[in-house]
mmCIF file of the N, C-alpha and C atoms, coordinates in Angstrom:
data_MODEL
# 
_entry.id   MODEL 
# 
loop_
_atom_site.group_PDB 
_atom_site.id 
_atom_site.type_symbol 
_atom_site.label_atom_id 
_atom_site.label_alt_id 
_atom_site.label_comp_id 
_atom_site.label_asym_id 
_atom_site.label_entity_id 
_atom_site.label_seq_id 
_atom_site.pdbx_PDB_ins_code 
_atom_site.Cartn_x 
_atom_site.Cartn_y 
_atom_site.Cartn_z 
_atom_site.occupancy 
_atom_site.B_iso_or_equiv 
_atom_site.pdbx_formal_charge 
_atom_site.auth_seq_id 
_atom_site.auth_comp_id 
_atom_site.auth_asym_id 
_atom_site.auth_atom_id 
_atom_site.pdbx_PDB_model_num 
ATOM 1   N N  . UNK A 1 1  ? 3.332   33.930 -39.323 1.00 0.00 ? 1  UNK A N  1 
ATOM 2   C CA . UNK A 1 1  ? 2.058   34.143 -38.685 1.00 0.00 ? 1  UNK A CA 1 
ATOM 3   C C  . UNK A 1 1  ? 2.172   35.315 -37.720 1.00 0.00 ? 1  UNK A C  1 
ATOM 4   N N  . UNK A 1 2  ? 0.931   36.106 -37.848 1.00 0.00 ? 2  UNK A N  1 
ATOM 5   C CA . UNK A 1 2  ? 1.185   37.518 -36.971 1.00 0.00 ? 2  UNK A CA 1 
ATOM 6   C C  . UNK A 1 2  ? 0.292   36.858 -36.047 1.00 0.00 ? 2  UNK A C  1 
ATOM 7   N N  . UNK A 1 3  ? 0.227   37.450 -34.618 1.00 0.00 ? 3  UNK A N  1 
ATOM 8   C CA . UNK A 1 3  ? -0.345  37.416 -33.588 1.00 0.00 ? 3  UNK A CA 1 
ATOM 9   C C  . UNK A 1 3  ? -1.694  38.861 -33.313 1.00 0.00 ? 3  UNK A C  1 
ATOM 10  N N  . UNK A 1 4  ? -2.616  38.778 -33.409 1.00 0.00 ? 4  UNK A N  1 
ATOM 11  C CA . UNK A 1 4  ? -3.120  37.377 -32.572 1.00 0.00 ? 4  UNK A CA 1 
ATOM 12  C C  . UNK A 1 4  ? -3.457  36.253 -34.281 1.00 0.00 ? 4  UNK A C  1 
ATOM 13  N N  . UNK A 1 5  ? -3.005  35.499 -34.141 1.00 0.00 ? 5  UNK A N  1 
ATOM 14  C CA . UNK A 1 5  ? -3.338  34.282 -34.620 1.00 0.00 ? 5  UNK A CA 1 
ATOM 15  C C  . UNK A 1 5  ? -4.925  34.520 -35.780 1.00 0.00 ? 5  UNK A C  1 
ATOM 16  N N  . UNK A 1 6  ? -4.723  34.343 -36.951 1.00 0.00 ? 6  UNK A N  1 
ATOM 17  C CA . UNK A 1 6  ? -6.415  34.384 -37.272 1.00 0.00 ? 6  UNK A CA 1 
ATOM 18  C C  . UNK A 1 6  ? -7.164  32.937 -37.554 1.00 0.00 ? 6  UNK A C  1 
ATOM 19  N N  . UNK A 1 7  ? -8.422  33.070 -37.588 1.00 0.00 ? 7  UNK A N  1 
ATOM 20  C CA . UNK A 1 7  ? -8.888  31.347 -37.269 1.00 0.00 ? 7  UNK A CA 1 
ATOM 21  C C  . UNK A 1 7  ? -8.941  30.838 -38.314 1.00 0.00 ? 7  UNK A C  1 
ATOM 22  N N  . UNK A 1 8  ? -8.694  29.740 -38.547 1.00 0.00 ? 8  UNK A N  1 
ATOM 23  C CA . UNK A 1 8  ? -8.544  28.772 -39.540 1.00 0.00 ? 8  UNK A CA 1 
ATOM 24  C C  . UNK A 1 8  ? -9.474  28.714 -40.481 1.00 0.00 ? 8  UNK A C  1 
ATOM 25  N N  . UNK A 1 9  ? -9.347  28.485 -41.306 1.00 0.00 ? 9  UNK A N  1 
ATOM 26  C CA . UNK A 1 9  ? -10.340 29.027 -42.722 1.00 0.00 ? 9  UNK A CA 1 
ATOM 27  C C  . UNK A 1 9  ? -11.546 28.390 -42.787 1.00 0.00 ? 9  UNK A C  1 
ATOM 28  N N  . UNK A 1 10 ? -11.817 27.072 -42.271 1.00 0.00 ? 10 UNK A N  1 
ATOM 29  C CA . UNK A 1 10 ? -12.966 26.400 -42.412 1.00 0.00 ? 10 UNK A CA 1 
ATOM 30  C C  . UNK A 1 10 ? -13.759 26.917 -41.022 1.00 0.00 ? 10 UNK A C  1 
ATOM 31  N N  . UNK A 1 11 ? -13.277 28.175 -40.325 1.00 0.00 ? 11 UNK A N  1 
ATOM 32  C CA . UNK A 1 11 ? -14.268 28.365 -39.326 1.00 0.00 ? 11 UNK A CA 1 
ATOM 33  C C  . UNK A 1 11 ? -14.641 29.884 -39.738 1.00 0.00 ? 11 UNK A C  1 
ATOM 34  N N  . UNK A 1 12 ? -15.001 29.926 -40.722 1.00 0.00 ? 12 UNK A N  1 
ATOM 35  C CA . UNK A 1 12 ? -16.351 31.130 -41.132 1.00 0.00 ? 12 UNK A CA 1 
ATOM 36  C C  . UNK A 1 12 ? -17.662 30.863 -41.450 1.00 0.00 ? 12 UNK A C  1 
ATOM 37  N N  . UNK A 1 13 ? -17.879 32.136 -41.519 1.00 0.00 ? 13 UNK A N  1 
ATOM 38  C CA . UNK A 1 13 ? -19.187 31.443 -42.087 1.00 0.00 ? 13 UNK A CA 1 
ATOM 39  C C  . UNK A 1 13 ? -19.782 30.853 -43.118 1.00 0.00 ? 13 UNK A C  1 
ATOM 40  N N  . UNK A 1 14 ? -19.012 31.236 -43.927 1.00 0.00 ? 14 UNK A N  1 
ATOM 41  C CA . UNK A 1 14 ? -19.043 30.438 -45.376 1.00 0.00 ? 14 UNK A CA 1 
ATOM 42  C C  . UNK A 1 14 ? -19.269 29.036 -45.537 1.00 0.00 ? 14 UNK A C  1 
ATOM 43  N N  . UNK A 1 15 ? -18.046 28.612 -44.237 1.00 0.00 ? 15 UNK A N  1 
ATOM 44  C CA . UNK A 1 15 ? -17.974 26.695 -44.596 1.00 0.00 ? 15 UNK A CA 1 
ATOM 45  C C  . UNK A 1 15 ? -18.653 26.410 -43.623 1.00 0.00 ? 15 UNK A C  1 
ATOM 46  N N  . UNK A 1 16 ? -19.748 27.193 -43.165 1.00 0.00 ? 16 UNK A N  1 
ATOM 47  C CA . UNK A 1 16 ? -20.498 26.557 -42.229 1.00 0.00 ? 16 UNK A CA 1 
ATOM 48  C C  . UNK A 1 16 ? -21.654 26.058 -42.738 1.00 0.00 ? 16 UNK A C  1 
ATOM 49  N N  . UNK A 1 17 ? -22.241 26.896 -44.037 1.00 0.00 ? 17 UNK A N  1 
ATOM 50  C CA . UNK A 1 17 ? -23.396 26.314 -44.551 1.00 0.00 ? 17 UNK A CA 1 
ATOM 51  C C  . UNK A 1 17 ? -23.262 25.264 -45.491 1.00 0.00 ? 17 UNK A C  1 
ATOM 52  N N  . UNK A 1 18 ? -21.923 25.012 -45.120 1.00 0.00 ? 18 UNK A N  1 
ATOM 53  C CA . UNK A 1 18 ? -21.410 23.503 -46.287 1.00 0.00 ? 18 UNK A CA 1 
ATOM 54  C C  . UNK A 1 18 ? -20.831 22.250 -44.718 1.00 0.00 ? 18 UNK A C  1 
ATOM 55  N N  . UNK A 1 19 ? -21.260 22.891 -44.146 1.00 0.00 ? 19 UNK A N  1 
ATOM 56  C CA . UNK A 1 19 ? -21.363 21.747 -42.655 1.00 0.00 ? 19 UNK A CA 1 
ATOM 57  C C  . UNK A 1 19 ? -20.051 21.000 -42.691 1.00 0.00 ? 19 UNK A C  1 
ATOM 58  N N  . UNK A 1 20 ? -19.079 21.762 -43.137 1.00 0.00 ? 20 UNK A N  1 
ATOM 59  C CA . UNK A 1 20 ? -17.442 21.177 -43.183 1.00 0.00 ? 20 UNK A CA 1 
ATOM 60  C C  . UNK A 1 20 ? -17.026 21.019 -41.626 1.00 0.00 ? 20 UNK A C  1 
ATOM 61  N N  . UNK A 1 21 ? -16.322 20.546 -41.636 1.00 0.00 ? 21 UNK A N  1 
ATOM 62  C CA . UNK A 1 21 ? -15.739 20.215 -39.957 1.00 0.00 ? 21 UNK A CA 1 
ATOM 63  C C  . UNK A 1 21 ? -13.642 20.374 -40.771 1.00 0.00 ? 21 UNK A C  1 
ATOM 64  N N  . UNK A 1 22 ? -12.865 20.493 -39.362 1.00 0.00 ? 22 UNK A N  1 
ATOM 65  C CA . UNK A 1 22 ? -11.621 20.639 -39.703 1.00 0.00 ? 22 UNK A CA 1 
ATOM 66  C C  . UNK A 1 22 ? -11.107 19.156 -40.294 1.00 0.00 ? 22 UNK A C  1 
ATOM 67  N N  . UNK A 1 23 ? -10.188 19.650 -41.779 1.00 0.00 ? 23 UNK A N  1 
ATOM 68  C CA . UNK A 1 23 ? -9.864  18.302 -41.734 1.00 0.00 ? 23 UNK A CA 1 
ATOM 69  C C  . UNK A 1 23 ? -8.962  17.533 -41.388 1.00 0.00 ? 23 UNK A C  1 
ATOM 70  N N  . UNK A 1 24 ? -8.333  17.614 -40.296 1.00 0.00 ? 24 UNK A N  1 
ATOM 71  C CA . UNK A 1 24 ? -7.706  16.801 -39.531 1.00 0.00 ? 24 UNK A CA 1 
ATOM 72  C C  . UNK A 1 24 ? -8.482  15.948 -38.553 1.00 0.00 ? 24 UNK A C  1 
ATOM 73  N N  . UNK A 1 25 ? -9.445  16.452 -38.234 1.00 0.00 ? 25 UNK A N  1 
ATOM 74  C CA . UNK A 1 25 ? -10.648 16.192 -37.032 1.00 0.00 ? 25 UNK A CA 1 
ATOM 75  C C  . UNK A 1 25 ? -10.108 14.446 -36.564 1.00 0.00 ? 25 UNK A C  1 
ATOM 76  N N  . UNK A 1 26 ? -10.209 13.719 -35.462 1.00 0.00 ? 26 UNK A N  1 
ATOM 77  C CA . UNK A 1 26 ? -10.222 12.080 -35.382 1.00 0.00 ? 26 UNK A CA 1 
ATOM 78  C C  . UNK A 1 26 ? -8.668  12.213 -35.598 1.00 0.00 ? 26 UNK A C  1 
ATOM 79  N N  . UNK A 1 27 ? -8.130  12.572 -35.612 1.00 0.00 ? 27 UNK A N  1 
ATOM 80  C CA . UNK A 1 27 ? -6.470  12.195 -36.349 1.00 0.00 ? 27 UNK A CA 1 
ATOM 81  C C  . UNK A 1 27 ? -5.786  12.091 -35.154 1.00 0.00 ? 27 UNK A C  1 
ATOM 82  N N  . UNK A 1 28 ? -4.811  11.599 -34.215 1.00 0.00 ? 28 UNK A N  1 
ATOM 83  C CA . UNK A 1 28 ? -4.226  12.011 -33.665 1.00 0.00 ? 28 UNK A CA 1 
ATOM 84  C C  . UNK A 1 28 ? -2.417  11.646 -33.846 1.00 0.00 ? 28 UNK A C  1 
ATOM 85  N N  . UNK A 1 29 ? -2.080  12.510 -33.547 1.00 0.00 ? 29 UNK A N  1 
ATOM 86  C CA . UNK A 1 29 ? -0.806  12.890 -33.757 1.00 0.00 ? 29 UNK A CA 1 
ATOM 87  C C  . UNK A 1 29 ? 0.497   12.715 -32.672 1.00 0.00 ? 29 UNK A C  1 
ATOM 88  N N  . UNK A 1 30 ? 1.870   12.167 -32.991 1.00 0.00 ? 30 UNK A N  1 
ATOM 89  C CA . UNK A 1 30 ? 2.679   11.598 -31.722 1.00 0.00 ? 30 UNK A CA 1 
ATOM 90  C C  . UNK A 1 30 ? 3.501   12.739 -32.190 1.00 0.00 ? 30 UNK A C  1 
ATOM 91  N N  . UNK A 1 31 ? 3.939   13.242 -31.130 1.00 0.00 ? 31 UNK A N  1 
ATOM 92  C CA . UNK A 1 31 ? 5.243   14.616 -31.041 1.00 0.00 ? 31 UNK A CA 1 
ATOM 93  C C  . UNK A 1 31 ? 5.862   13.602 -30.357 1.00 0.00 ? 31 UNK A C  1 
ATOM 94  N N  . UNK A 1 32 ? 7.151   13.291 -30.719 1.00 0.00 ? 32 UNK A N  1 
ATOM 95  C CA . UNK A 1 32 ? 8.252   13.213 -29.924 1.00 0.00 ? 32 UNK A CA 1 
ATOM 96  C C  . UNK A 1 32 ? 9.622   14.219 -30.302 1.00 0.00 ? 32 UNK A C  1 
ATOM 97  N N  . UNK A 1 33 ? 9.738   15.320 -29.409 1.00 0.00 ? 33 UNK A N  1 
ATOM 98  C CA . UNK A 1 33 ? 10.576  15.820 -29.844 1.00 0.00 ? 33 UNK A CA 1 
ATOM 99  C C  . UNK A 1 33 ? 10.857  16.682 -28.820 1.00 0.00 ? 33 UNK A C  1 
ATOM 100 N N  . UNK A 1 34 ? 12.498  16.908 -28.537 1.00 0.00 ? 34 UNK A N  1 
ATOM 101 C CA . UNK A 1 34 ? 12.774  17.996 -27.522 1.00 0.00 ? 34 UNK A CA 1 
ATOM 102 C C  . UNK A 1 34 ? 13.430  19.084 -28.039 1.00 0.00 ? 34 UNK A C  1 
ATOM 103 N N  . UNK A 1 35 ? 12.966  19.495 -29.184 1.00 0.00 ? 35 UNK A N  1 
ATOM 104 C CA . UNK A 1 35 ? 13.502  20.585 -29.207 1.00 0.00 ? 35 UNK A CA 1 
ATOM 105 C C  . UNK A 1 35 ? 12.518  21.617 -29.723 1.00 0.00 ? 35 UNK A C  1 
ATOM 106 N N  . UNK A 1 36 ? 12.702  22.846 -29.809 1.00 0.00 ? 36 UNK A N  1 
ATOM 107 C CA . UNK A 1 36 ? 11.458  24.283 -30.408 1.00 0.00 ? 36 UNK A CA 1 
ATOM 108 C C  . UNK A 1 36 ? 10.662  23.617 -31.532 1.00 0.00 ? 36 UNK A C  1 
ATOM 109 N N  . UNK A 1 37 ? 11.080  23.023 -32.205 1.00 0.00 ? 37 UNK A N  1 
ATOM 110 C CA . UNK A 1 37 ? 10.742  22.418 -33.847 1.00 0.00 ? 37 UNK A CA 1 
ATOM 111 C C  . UNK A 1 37 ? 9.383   21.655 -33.547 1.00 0.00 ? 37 UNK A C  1 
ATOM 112 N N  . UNK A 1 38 ? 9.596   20.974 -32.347 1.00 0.00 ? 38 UNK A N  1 
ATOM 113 C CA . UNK A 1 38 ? 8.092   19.915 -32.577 1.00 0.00 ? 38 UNK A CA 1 
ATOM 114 C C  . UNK A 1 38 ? 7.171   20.526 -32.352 1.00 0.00 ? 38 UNK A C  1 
ATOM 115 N N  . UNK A 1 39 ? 6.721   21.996 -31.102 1.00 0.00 ? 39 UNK A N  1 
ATOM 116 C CA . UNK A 1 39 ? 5.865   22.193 -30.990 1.00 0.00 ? 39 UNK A CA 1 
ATOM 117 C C  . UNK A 1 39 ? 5.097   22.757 -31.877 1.00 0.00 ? 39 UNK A C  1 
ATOM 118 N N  . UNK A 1 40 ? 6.166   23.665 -32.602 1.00 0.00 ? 40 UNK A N  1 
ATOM 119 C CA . UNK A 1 40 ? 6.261   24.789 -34.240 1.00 0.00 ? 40 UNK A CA 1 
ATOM 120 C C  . UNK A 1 40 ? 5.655   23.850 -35.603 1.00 0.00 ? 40 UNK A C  1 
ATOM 121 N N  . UNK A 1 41 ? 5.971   22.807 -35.172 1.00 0.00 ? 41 UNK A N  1 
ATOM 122 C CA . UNK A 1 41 ? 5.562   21.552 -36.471 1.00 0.00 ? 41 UNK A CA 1 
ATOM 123 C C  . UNK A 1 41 ? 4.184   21.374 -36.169 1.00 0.00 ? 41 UNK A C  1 
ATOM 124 N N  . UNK A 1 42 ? 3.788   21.092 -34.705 1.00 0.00 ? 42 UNK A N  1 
ATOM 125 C CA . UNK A 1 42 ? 2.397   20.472 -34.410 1.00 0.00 ? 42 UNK A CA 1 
ATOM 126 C C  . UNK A 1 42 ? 1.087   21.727 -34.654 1.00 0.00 ? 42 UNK A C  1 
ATOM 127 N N  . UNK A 1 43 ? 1.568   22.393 -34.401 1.00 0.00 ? 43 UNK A N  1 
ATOM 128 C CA . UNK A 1 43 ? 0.684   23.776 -34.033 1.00 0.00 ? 43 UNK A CA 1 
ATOM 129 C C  . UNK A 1 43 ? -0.236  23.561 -35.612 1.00 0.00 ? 43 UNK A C  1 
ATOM 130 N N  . UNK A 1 44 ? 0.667   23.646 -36.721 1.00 0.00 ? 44 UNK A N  1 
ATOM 131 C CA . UNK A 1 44 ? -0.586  23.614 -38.127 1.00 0.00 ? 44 UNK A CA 1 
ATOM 132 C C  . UNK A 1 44 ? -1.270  22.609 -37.929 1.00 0.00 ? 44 UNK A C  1 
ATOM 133 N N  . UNK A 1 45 ? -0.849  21.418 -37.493 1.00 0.00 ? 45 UNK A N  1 
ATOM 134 C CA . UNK A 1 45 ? -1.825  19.991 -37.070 1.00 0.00 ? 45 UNK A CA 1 
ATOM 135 C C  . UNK A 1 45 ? -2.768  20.113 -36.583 1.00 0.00 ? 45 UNK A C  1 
ATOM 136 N N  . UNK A 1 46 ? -3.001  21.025 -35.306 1.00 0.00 ? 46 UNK A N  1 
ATOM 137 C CA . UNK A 1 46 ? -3.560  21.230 -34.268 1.00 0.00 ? 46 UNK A CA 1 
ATOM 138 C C  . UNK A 1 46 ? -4.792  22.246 -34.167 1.00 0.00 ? 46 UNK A C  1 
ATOM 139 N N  . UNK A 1 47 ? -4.307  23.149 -35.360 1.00 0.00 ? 47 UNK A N  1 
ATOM 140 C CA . UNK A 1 47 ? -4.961  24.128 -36.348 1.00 0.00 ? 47 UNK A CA 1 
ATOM 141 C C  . UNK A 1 47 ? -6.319  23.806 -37.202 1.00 0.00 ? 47 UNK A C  1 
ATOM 142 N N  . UNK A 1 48 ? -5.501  22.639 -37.480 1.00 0.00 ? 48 UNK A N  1 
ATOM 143 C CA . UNK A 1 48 ? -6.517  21.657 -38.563 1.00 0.00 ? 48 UNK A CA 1 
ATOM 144 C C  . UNK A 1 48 ? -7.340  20.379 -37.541 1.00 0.00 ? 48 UNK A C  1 
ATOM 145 N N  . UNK A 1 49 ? -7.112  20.494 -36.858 1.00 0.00 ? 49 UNK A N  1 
ATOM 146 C CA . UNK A 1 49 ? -8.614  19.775 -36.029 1.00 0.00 ? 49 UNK A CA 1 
ATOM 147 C C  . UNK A 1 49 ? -7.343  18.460 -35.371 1.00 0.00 ? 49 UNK A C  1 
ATOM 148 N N  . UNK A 1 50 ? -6.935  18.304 -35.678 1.00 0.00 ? 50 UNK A N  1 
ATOM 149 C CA . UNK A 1 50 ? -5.948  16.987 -35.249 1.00 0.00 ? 50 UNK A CA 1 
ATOM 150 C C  . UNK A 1 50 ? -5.968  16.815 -33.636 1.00 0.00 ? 50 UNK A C  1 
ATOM 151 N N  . UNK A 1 51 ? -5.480  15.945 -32.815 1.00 0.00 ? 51 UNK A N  1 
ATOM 152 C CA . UNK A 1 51 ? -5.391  15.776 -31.242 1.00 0.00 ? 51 UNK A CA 1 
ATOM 153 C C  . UNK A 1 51 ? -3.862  15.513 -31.673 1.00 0.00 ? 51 UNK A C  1 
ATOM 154 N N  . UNK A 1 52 ? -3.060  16.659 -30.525 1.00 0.00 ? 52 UNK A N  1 
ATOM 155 C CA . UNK A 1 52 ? -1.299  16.389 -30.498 1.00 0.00 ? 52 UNK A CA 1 
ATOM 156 C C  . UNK A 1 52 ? -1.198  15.253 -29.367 1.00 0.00 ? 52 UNK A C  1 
ATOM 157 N N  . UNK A 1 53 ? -0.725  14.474 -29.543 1.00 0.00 ? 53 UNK A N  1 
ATOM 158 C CA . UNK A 1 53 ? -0.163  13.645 -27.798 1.00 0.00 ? 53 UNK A CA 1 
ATOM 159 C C  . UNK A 1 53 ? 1.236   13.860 -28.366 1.00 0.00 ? 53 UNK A C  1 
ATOM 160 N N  . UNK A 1 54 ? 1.876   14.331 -26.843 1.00 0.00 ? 54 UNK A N  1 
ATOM 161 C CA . UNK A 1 54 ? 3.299   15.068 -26.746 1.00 0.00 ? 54 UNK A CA 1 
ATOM 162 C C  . UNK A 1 54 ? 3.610   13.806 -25.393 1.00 0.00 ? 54 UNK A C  1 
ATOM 163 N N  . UNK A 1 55 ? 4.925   13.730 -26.234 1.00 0.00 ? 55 UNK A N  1 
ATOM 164 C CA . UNK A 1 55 ? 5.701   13.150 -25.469 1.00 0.00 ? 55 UNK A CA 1 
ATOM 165 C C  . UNK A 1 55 ? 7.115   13.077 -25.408 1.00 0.00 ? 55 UNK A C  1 
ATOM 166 N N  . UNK A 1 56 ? 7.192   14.042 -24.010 1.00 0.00 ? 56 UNK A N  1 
ATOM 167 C CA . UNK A 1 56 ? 8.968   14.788 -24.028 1.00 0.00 ? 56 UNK A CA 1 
ATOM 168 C C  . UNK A 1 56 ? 9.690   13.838 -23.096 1.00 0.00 ? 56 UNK A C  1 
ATOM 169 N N  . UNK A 1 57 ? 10.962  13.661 -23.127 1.00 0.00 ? 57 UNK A N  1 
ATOM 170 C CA . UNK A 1 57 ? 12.185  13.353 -22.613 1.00 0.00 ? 57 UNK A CA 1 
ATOM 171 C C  . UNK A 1 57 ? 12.229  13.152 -21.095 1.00 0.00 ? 57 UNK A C  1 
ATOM 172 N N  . UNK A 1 58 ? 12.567  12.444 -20.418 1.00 0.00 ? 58 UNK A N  1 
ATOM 173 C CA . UNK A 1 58 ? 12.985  12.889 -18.808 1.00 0.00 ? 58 UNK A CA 1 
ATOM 174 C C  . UNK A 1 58 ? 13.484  13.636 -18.416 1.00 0.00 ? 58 UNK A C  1 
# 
């Protein structure tokens, strides 16, 4: 992925006149993880409409 980031495919205009929403939307998602990998994993989740709840280490 290059930066800046481009927006996720169901947010053009195209899938707007098909009244699509992301499909992850309602989902939510448990990260447990302390290392680079979980946040790198969640990010496509997060992309796709999902809610991350993160929960790191002491």
């Amino acid at each position: 992925m290059g930066w800046p980031r481009s927006p996720p495919p169901w947010n053009n205009n195209a899938s707007r006149r098909f009244n699509s929403r992301p499909p992850l939307r309602g989902v939510q998602v448990g990260e447990f993880c302390s290392t680079a990998a979980g946040p790198y994993g969640a990010m496509p989740l997060a992309d796709m409409g999902a809610e991350i709840v993160k929960r790191e280490p002491r």
